[in-house]
TORNUKOL-559594 format. One record per residue (C-alpha): x, y, z. Coordinates in Angstrom, 2 decimals, padded with zeros to 5 digits. Example, Ala and Ser with C-alpha at 12.3 -4.5 7.8 and 13.67 -1.06 7.14 Angstrom:
# TORNUKOL-559594
       X       Y       Z
  012.30 -004.50  007.80
  013.67 -001.06  007.14
//
This chain:
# TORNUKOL-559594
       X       Y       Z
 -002.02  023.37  002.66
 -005.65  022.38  002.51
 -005.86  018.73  002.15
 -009.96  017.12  002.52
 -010.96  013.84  002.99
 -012.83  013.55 -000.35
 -008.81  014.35 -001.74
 -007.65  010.76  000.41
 -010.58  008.95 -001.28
 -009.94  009.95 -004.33
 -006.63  008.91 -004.11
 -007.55  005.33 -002.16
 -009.90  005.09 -005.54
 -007.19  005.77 -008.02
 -004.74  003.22 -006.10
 -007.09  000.60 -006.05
 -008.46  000.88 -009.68
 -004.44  000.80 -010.69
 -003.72 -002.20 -008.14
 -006.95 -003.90 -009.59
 -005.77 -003.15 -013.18
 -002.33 -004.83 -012.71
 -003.79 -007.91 -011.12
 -006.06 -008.48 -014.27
 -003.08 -007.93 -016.45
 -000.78 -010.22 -014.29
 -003.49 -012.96 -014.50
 -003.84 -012.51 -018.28
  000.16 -012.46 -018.75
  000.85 -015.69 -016.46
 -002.05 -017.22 -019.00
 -000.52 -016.60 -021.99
  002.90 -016.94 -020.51
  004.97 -013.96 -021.99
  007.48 -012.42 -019.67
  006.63 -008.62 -020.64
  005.95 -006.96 -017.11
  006.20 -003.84 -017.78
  003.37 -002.16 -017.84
  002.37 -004.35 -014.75
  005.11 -002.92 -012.95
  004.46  000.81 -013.92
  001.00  000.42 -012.89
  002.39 -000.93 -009.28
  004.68  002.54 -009.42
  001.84  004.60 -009.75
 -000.11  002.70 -006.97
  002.43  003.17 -004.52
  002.84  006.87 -005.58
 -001.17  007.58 -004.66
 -000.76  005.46 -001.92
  002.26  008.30 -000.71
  000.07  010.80 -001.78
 -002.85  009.40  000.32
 -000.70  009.16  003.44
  000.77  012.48  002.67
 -002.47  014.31  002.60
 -003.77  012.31  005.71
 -000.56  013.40  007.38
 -000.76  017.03  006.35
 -004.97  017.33  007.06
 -004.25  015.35  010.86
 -000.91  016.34  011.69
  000.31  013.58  013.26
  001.56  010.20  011.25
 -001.09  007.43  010.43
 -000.43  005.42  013.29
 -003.70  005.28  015.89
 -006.62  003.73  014.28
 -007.26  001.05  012.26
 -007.99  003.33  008.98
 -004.48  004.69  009.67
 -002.28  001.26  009.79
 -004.19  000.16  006.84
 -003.44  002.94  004.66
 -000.01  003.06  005.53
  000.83 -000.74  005.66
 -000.86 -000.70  001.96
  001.75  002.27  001.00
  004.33  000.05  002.84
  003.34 -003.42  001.61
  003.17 -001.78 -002.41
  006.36 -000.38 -002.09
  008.14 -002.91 -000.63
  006.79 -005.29 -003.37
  007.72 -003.06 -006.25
  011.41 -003.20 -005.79
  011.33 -007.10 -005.06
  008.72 -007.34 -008.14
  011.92 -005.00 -010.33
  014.72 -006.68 -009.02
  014.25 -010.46 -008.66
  012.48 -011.72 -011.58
  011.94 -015.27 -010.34
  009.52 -013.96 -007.12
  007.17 -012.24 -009.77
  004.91 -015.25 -010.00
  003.87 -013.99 -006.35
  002.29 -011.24 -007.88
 -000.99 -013.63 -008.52
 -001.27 -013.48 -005.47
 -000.21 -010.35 -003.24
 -002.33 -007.67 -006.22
 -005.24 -009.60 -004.93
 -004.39 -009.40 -001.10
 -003.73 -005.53 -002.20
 -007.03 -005.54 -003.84
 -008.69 -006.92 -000.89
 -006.54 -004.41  001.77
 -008.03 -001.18 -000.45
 -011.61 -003.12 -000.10
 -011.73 -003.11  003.18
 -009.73  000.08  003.77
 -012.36  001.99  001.54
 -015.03  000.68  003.98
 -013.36  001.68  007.18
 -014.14  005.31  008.99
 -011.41  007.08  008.28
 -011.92  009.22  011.37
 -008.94  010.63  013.40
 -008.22  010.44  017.06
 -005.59  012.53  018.72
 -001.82  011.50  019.44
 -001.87  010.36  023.00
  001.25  011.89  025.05
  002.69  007.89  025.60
  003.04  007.69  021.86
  005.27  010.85  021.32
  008.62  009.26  021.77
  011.48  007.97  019.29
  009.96  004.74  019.90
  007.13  004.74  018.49
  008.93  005.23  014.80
  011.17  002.91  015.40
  008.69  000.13  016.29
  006.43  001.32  013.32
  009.29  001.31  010.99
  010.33 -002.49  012.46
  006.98 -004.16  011.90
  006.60 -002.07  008.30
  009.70 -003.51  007.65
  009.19 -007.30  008.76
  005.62 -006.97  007.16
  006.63 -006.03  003.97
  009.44 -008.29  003.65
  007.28 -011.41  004.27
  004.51 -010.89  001.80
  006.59 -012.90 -001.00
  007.48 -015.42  001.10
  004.33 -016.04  002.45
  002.94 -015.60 -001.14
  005.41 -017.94 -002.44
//
């Protein structure tokens, strides 16, 4: 499969437009406040399905999981961090006044992650062990889980 880097960006760009989207609507619903979410909530599905994609096709054009440079952690703790959010944001109603905050923080993330070189480096030998995915998988984890709080 031939996956390019001007495929990623695309993707990065279609993420954060959606991400931005949702944040203006969240703002504009907590204004008015009406308790319809759901188009806020679909447009958080389809960022964290272009953020898969995006990790995907960086996966696929590297070979190797984003895990080495900065670019790489980024993109996947945004993936992470979205989809971590979107089944607290569906399934516990009461932490969705977080969302005026974290859709900015993911605003800010695909800022700064649309800035970064998104040049790969090669899997060192150390890193190709179990451990590695379980410590990546940990601190995804613990990271994603402590955006609401922290929001809250």
């Amino acid at each position: 499969m031939f996956v390019t880097e001007t495929i990623e960006y695309n993707l990065l760009l279609i993420a954060l437009l959606t991400v931005s989207v949702a944040t203006v609507l969240e703002y504009l619903r907590a204004n008015r406040r009406r308790s319809s979410n759901i188009v806020t909530m679909s447009l958080l599905a389809v960022t964290t399905v272009v953020l898969f994609c995006a990790v995907l096709a960086r996966w696929l054009r590297e070979g190797q999981g984003p895990f080495l440079t900065l670019y790489d952690v980024l993109l996947s703790n945004l993936f992470t961090l979205n989809l971590i959010y979107l089944v607290i944001y569906m399934r516990f109603v009461r932490t969705r006044v977080s969302a005026m905050v974290v859709f900015p923080f993911f605003v800010l993330l695909g800022i700064w992650l649309l800035n970064l070189p998104s040049a790969a480096v090669p899997l060192p030998d150390t890193f190709d062990n179990p451990w590695l995915w379980m410590h990546v998988l940990s601190g995804k984890l613990f990271l994603g889980f402590s955006l609401v709080p922290a929001a809250l």
